[in-house]
C-alpha positions in Angstrom: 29.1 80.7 -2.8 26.3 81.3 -0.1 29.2 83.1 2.4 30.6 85.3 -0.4 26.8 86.1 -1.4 26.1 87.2 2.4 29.1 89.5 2.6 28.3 91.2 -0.6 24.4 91.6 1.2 26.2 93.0 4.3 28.0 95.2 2.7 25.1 97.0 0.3 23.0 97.5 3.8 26.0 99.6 5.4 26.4 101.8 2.6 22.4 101.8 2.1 20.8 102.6 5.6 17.4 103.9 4.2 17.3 100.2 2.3 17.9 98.7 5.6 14.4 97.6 6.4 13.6 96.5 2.9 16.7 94.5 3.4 15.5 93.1 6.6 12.6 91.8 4.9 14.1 90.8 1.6 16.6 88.4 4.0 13.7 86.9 5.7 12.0 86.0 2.4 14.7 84.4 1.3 15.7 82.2 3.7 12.5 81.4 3.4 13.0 80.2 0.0 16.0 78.5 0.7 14.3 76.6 3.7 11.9 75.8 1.3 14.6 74.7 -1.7 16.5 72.2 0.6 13.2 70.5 2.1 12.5 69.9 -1.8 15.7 69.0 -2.5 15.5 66.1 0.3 12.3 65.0 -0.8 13.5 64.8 -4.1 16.8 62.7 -3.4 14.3 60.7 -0.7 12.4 59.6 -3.9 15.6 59.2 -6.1 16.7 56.8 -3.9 13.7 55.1 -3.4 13.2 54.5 -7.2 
């Protein structure tokens, strides 16, 4: 899902070069995010399992 999701981003910043910094910074934000998402997720199974 994540791989196929990448390719398709790869692909809109070819074809759109003016985008490309927007892009950039959109990327950054998101991994981000999804740093973010999988700390929360271990926290959360961390406390699943401790209940």
């Amino acid at each position: 899902m994540g791989r196929r999701g990448r390719r398709r981003e790869d692909r809109e910043r070819r074809s759109d070069k003016g985008r490309n910094r927007e892009m950039e910074r959109f990327k950054v934000m998101r991994a981000r995010e999804n740093k973010a998402y999988t700390v929360l997720m271990k926290a959360g199974t961390a406390a699943g399992n401790l209940r």
